[in-house]
PDB file as gemmi writes it, atoms N, CA and C in Angstrom:
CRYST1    1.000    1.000    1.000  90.00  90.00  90.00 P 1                      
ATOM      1  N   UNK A   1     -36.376   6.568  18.272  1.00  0.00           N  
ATOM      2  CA  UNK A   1     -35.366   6.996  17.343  1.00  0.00           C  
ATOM      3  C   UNK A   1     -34.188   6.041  17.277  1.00  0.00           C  
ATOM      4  N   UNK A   2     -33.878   5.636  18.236  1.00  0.00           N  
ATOM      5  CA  UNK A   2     -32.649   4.811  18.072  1.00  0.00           C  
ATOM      6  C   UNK A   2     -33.198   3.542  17.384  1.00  0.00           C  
ATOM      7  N   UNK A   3     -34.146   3.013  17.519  1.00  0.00           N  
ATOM      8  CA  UNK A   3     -34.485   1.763  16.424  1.00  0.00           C  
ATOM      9  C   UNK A   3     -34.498   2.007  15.035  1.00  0.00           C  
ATOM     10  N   UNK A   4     -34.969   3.457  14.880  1.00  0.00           N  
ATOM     11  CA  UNK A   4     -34.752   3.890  13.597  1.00  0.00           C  
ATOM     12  C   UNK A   4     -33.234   4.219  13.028  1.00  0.00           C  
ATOM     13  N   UNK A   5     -32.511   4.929  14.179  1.00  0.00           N  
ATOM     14  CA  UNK A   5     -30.805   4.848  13.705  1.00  0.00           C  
ATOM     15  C   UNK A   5     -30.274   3.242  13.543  1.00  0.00           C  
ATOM     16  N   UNK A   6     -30.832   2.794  14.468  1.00  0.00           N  
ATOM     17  CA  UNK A   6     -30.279   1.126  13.975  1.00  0.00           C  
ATOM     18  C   UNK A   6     -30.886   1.081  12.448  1.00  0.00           C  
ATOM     19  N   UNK A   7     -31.936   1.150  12.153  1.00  0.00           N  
ATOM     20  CA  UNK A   7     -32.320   0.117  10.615  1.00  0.00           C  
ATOM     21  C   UNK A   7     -31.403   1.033   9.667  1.00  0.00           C  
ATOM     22  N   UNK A   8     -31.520   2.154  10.059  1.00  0.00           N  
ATOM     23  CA  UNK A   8     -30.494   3.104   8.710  1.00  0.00           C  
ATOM     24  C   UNK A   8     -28.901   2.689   8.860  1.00  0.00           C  
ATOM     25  N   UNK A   9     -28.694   2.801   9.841  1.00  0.00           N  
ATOM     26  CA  UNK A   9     -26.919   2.057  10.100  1.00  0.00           C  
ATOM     27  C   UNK A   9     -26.865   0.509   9.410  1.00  0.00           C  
ATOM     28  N   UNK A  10     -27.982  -0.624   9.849  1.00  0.00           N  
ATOM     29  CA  UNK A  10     -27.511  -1.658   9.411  1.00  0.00           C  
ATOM     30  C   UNK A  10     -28.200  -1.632   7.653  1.00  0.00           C  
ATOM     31  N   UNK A  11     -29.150  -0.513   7.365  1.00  0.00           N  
ATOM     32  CA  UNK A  11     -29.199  -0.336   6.111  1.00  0.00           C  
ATOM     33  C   UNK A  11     -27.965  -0.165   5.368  1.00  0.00           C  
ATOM     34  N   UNK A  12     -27.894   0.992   5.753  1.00  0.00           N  
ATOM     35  CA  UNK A  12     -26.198   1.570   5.479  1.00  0.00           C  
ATOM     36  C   UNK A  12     -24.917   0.456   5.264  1.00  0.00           C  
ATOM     37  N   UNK A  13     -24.990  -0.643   6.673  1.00  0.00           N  
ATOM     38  CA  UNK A  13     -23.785  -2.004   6.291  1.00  0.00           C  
ATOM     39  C   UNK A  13     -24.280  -2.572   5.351  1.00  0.00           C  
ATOM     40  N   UNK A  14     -25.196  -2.941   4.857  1.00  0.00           N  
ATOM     41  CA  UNK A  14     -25.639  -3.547   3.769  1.00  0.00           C  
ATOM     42  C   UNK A  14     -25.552  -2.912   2.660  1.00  0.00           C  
ATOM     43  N   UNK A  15     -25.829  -1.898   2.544  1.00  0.00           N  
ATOM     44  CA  UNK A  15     -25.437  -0.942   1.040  1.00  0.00           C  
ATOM     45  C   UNK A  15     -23.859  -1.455   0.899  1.00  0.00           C  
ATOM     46  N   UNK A  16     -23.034  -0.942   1.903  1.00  0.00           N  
ATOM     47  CA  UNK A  16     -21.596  -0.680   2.344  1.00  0.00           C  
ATOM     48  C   UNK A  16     -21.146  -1.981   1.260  1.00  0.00           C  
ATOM     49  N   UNK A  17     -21.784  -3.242   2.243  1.00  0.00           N  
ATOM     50  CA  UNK A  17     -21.701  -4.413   1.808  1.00  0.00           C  
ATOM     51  C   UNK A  17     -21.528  -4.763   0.645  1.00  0.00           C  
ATOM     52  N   UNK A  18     -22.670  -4.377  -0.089  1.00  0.00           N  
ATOM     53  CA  UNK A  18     -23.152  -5.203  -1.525  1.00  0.00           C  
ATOM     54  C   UNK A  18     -22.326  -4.344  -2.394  1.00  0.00           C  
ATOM     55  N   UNK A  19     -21.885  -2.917  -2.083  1.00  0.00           N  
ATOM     56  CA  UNK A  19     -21.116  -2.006  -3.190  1.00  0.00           C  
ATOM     57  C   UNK A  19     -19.462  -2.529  -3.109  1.00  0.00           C  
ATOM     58  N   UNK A  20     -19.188  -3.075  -1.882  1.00  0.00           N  
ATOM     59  CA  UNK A  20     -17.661  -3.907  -1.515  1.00  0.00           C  
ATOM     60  C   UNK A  20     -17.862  -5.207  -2.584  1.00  0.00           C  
ATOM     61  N   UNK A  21     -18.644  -5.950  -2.280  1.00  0.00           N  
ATOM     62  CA  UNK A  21     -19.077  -6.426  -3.377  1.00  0.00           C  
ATOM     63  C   UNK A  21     -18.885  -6.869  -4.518  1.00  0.00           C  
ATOM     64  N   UNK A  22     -19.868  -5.533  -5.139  1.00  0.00           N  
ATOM     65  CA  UNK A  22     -19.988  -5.257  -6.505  1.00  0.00           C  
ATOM     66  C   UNK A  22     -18.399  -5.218  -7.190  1.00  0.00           C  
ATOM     67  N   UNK A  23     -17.792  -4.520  -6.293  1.00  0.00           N  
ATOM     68  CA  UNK A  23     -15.723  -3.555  -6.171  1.00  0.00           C  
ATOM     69  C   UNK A  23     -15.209  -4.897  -6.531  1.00  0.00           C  
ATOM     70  N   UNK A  24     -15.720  -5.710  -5.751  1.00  0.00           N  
ATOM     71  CA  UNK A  24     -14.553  -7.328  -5.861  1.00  0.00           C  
ATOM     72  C   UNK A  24     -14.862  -7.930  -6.751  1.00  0.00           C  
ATOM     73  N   UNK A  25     -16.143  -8.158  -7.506  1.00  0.00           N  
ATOM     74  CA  UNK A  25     -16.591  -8.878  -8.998  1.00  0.00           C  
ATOM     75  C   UNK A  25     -15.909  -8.026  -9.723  1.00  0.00           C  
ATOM     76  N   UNK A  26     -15.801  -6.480 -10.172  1.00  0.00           N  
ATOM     77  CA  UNK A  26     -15.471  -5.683 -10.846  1.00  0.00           C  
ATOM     78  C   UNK A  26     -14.014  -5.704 -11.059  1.00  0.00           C  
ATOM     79  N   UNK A  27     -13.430  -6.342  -9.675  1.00  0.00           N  
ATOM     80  CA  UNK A  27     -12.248  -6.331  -9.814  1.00  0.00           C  
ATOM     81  C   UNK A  27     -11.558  -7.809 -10.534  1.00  0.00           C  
ATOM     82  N   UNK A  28     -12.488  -8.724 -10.138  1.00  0.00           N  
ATOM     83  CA  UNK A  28     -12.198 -10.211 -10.168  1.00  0.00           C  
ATOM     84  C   UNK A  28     -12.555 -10.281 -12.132  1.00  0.00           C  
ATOM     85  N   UNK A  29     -13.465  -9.419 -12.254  1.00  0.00           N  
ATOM     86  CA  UNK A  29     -13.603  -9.104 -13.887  1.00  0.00           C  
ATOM     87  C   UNK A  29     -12.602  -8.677 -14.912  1.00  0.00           C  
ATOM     88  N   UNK A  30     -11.902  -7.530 -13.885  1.00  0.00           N  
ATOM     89  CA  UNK A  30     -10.820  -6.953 -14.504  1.00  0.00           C  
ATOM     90  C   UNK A  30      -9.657  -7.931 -14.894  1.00  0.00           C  
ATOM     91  N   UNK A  31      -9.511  -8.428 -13.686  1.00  0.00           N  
ATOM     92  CA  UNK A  31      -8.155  -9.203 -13.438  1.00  0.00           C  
ATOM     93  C   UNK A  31      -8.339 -10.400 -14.901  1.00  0.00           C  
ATOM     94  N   UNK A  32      -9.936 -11.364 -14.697  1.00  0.00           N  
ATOM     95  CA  UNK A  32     -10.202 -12.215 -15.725  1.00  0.00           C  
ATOM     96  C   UNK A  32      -9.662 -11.675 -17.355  1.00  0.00           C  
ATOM     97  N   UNK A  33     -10.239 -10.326 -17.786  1.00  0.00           N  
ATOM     98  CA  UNK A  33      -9.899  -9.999 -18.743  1.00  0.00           C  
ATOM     99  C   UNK A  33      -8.782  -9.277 -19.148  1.00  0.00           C  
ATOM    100  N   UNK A  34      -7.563  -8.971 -18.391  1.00  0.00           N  
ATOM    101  CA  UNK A  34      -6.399  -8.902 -18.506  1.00  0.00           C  
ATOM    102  C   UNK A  34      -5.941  -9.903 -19.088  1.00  0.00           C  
ATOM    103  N   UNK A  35      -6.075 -11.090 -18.376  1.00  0.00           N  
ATOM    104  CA  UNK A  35      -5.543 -12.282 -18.580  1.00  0.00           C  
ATOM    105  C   UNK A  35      -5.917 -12.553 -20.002  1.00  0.00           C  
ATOM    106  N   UNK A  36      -6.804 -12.483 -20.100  1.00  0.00           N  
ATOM    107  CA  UNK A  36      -7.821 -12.601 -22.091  1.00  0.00           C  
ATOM    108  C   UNK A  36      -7.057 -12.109 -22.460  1.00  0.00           C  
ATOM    109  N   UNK A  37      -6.482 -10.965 -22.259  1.00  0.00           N  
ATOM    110  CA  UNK A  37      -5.734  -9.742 -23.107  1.00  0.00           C  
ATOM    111  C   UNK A  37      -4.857 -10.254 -23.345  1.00  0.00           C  
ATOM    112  N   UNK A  38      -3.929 -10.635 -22.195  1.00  0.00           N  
ATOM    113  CA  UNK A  38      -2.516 -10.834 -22.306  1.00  0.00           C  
ATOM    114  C   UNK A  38      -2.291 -12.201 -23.038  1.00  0.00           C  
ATOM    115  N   UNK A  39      -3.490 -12.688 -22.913  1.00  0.00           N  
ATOM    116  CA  UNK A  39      -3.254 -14.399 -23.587  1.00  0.00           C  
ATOM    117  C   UNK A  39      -3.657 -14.615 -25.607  1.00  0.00           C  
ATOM    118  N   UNK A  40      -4.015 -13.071 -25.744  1.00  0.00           N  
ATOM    119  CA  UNK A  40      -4.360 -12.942 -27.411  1.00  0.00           C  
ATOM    120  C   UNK A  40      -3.387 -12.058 -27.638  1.00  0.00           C  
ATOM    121  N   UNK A  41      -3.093 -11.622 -26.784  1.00  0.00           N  
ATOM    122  CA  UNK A  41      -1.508 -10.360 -27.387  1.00  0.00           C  
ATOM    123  C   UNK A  41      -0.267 -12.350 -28.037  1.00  0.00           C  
ATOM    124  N   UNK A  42      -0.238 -12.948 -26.655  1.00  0.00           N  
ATOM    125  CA  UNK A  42       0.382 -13.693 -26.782  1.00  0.00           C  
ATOM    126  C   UNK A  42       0.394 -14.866 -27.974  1.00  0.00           C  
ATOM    127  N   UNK A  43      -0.886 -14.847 -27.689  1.00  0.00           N  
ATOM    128  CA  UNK A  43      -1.215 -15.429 -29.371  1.00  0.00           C  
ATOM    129  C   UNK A  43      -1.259 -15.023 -30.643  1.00  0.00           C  
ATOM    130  N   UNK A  44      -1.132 -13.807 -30.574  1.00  0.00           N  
ATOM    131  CA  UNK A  44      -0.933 -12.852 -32.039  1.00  0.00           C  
ATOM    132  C   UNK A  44       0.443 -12.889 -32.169  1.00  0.00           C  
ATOM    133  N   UNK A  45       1.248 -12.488 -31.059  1.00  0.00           N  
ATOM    134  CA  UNK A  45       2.757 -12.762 -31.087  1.00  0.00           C  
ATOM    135  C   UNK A  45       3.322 -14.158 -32.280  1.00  0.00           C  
ATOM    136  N   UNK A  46       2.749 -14.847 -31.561  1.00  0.00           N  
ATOM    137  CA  UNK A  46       2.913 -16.701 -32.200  1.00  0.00           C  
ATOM    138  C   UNK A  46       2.484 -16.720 -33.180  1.00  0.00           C  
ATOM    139  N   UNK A  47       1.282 -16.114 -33.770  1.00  0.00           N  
ATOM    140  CA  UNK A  47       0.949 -16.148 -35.418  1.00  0.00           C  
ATOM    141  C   UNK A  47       2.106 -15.347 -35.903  1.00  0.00           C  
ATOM    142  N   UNK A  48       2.055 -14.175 -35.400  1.00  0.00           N  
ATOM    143  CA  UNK A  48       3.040 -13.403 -36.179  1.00  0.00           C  
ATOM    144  C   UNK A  48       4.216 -14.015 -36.572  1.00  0.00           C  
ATOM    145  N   UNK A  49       4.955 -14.588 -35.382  1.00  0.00           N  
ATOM    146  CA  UNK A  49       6.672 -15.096 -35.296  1.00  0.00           C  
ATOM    147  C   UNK A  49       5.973 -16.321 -36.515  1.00  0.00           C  
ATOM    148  N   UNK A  50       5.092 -17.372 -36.415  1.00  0.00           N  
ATOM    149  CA  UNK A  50       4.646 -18.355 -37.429  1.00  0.00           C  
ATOM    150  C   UNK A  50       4.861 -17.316 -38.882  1.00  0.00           C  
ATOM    151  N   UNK A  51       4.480 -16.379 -38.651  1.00  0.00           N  
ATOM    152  CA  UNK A  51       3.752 -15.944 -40.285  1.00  0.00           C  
ATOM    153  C   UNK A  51       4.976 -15.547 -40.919  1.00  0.00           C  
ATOM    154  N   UNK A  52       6.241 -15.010 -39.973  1.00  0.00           N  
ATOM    155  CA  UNK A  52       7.458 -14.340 -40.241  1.00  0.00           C  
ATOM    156  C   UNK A  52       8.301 -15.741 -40.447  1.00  0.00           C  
ATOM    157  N   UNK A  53       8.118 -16.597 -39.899  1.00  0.00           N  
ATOM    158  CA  UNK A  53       8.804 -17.931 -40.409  1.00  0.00           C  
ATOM    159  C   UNK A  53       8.592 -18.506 -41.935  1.00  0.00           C  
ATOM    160  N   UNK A  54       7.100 -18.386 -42.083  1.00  0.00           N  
ATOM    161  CA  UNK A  54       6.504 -18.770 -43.524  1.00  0.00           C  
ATOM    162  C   UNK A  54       7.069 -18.142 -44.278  1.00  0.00           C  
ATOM    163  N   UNK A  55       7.382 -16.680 -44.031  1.00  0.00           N  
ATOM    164  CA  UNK A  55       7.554 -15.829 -44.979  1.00  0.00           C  
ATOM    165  C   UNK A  55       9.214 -15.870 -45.281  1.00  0.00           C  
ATOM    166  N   UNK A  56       9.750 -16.787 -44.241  1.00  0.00           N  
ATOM    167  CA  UNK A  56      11.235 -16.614 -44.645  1.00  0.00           C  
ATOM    168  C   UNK A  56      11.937 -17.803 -45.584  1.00  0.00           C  
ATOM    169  N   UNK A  57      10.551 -18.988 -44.901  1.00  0.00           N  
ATOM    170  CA  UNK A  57      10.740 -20.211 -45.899  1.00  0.00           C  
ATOM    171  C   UNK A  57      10.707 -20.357 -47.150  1.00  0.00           C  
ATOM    172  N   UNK A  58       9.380 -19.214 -47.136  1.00  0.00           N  
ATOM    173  CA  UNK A  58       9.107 -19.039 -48.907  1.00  0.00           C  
ATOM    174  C   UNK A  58       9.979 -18.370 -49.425  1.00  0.00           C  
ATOM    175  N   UNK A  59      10.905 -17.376 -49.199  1.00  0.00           N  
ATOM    176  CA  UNK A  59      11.898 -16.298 -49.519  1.00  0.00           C  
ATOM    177  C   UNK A  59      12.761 -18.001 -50.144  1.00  0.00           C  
ATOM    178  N   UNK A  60      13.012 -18.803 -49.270  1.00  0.00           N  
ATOM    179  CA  UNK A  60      14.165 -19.182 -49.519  1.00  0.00           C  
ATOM    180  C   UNK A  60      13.818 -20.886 -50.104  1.00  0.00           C  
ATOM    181  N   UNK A  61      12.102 -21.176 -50.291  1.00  0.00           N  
ATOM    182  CA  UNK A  61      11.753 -21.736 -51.575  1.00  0.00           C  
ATOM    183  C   UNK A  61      11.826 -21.309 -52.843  1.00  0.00           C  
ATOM    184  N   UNK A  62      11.701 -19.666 -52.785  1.00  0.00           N  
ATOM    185  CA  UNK A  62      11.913 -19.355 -53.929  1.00  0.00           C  
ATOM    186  C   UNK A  62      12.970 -18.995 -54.607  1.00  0.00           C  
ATOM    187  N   UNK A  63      14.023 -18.974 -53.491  1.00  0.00           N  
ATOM    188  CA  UNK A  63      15.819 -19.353 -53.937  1.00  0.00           C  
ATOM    189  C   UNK A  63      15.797 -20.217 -54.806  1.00  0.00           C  
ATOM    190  N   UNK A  64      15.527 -21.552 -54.004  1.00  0.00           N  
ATOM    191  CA  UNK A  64      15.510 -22.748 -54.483  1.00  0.00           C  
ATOM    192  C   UNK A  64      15.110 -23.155 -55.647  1.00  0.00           C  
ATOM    193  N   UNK A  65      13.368 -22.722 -56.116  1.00  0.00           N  
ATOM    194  CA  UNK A  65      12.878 -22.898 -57.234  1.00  0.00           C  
ATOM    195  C   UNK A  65      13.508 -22.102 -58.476  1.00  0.00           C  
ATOM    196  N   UNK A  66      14.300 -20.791 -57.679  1.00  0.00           N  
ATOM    197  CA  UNK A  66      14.933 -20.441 -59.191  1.00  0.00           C  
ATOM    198  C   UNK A  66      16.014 -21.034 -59.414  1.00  0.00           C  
ATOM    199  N   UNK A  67      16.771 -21.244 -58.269  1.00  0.00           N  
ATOM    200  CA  UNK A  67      18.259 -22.306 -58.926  1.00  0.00           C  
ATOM    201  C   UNK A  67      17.579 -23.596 -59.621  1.00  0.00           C  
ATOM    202  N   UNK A  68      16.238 -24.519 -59.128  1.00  0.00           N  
ATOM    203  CA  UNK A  68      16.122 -24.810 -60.095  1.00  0.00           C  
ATOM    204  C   UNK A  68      15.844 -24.890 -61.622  1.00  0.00           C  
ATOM    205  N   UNK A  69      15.103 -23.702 -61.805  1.00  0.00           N  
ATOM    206  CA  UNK A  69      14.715 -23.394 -63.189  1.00  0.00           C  
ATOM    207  C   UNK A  69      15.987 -23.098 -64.126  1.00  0.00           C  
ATOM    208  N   UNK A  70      17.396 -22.367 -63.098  1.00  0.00           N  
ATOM    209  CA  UNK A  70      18.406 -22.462 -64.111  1.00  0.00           C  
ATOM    210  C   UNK A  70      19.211 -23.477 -64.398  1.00  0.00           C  
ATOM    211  N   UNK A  71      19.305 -24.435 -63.624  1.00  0.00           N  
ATOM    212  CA  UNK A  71      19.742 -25.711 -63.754  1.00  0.00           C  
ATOM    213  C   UNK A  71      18.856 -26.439 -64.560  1.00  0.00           C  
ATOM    214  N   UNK A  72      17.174 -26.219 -64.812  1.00  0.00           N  
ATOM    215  CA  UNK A  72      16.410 -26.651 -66.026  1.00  0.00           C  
ATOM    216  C   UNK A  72      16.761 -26.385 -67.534  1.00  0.00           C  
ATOM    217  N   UNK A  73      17.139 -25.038 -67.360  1.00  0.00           N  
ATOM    218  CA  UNK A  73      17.646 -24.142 -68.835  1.00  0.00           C  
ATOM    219  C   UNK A  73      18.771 -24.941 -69.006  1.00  0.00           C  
ATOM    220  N   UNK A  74      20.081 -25.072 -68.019  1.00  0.00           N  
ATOM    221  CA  UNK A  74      21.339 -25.652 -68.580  1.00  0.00           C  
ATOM    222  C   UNK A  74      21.033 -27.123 -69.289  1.00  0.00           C  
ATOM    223  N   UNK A  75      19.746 -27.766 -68.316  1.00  0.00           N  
ATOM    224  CA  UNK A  75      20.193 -28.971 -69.044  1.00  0.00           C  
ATOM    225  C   UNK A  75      19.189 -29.142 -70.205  1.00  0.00           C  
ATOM    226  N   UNK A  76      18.276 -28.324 -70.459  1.00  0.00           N  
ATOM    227  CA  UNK A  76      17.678 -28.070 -71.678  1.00  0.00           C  
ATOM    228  C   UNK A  76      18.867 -27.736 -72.908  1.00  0.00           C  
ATOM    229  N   UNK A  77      19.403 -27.140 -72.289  1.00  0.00           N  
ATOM    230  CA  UNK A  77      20.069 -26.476 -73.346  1.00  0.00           C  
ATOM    231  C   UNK A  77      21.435 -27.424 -74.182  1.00  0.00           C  
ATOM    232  N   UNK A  78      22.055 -28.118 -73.014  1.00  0.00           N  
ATOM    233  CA  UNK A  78      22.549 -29.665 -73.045  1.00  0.00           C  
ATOM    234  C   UNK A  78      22.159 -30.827 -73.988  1.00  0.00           C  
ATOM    235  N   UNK A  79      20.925 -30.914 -73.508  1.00  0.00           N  
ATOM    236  CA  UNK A  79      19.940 -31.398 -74.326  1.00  0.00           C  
ATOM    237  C   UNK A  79      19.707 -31.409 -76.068  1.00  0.00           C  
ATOM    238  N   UNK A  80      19.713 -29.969 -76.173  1.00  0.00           N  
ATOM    239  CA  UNK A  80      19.551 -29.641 -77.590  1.00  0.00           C  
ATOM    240  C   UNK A  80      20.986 -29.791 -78.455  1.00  0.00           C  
ATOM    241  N   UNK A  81      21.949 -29.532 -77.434  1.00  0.00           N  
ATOM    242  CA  UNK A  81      23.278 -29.785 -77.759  1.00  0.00           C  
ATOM    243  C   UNK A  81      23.429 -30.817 -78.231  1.00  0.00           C  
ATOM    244  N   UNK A  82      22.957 -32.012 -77.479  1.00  0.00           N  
ATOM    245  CA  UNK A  82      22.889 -33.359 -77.799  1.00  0.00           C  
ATOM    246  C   UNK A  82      22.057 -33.866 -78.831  1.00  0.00           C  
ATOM    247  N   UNK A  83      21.447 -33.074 -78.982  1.00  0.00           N  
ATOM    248  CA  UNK A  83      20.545 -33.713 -80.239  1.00  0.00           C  
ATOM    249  C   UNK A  83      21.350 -32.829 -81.829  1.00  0.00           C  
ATOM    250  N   UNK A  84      21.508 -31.945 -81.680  1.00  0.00           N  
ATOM    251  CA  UNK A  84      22.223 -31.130 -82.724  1.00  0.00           C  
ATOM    252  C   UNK A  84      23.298 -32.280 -83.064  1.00  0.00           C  
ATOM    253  N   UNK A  85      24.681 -32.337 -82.441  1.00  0.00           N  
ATOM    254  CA  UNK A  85      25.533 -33.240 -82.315  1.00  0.00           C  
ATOM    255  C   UNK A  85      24.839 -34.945 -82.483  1.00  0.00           C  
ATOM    256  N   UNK A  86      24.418 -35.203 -82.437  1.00  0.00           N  
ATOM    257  CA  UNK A  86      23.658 -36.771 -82.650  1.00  0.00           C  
ATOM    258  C   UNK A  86      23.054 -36.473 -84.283  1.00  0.00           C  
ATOM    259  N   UNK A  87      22.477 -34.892 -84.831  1.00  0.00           N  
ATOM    260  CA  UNK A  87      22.040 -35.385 -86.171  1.00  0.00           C  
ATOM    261  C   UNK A  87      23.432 -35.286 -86.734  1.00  0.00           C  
ATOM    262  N   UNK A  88      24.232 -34.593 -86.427  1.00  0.00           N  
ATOM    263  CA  UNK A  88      25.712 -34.559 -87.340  1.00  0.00           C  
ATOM    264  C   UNK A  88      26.500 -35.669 -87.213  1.00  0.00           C  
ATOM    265  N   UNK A  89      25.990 -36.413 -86.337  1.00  0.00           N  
ATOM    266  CA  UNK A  89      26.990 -37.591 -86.360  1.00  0.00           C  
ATOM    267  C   UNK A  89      26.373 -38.769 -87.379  1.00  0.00           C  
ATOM    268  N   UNK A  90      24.637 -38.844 -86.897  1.00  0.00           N  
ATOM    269  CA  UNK A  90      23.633 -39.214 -88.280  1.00  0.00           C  
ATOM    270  C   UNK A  90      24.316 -39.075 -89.799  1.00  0.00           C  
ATOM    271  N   UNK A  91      24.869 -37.753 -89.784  1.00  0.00           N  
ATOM    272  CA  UNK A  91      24.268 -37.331 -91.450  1.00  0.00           C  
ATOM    273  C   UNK A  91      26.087 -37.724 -91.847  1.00  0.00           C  
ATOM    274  N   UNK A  92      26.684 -37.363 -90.544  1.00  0.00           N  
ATOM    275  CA  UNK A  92      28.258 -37.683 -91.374  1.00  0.00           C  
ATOM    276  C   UNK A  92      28.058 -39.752 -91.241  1.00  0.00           C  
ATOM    277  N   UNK A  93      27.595 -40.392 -90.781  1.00  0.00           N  
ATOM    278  CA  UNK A  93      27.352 -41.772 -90.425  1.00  0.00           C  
ATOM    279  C   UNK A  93      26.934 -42.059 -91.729  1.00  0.00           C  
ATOM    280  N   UNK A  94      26.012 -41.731 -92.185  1.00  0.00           N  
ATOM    281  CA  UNK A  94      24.957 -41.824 -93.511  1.00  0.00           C  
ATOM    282  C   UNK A  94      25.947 -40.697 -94.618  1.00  0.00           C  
ATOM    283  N   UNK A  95      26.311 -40.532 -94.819  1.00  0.00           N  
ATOM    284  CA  UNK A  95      27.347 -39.686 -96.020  1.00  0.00           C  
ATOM    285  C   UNK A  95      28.801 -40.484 -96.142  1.00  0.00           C  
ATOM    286  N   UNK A  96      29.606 -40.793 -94.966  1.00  0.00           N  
ATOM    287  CA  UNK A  96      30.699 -41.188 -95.352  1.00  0.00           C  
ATOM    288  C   UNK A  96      31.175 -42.272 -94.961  1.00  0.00           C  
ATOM    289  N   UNK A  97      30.474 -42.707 -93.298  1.00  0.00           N  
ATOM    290  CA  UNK A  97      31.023 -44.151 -93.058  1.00  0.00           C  
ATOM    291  C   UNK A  97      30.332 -44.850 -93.390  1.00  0.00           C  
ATOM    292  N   UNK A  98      28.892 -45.295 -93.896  1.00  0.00           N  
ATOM    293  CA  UNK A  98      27.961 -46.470 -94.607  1.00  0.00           C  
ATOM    294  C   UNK A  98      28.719 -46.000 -96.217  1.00  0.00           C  
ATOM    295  N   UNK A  99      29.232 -45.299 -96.878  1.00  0.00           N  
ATOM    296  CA  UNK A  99      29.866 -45.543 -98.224  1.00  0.00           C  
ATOM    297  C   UNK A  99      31.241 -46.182 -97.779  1.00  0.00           C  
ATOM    298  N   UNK A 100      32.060 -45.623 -97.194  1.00  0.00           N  
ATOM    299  CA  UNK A 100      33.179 -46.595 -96.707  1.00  0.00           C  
ATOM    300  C   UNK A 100      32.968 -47.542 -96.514  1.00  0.00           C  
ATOM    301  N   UNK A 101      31.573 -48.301 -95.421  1.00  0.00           N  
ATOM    302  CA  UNK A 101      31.951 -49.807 -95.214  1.00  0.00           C  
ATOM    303  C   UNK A 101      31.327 -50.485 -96.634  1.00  0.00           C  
ATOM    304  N   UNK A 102      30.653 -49.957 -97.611  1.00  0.00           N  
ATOM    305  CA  UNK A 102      29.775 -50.435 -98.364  1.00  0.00           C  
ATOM    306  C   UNK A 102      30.651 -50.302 -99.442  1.00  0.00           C  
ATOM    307  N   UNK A 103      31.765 -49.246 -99.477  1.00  0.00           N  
ATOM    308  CA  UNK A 103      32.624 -49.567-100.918  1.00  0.00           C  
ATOM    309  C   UNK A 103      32.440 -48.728-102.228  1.00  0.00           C  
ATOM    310  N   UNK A 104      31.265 -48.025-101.364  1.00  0.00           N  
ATOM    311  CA  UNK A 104      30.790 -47.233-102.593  1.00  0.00           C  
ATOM    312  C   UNK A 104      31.664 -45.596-102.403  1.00  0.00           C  
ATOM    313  N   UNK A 105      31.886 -45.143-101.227  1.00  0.00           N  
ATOM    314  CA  UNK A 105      32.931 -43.803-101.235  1.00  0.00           C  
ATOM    315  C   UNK A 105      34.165 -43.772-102.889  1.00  0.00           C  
ATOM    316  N   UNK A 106      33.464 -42.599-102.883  1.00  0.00           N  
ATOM    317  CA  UNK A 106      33.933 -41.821-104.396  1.00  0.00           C  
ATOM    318  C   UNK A 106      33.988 -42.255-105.534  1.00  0.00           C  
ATOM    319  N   UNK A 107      32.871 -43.011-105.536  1.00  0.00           N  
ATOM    320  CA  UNK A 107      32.971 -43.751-107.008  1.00  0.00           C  
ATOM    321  C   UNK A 107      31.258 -43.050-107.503  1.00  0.00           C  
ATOM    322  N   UNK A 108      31.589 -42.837-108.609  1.00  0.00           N  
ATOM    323  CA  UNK A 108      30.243 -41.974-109.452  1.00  0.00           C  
ATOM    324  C   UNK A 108      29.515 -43.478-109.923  1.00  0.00           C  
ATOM    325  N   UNK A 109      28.017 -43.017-110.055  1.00  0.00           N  
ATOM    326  CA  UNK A 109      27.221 -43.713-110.513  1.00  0.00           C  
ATOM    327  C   UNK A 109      26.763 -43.272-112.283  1.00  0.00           C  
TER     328      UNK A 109                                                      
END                                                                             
């Protein structure tokens, strides 16, 4: 009997064993994928703070692009000013100062 209590006892350390074991991979697993965890939390963080940056740049590209579009209108509008004013200076140029230098102002044909 006692050879037989020995093989069941050192059966027994060996079960003991391999389930201590099993406890320390399980644990050494855990610990690994915490770390996973904590290292994609951390990386979602960083997209996010990135994505909240993009989103503040564009807020304030699109400041930008509208001050430019109204500064487009003013000088469009400048523009047309200038051309309005350029035919009146045309048509009074061609009506009264080419008859003045030419001699012909107010004389009928």
């Amino acid at each position: 009997m006692d050879d037989q209590t020995d093989i069941k006892f050192l059966k027994q350390q060996e079960f003991n064993a391999n389930i201590v074991k099993r406890l320390e991979e399980l644990e050494d697993f855990k610990s690994q994928a915490l770390i996973r965890l904590d290292q994609e939390i951390e990386n979602r963080t960083k997209a996010f703070d990135k994505i909240d940056q993009i989103e503040e740049d564009l807020d304030i590209i699109d400041i930008k692009l509208e001050r430019i579009d109204e500064i487009l209108v003013i000088h469009r509008n400048q523009t047309d000013t200038q051309r309005k004013n350029h035919a009146e200076l045309v048509k009074v140029w061609d009506e009264k100062v080419i008859p003045l230098i030419e001699g012909t102002h107010g004389k009928q044909e």
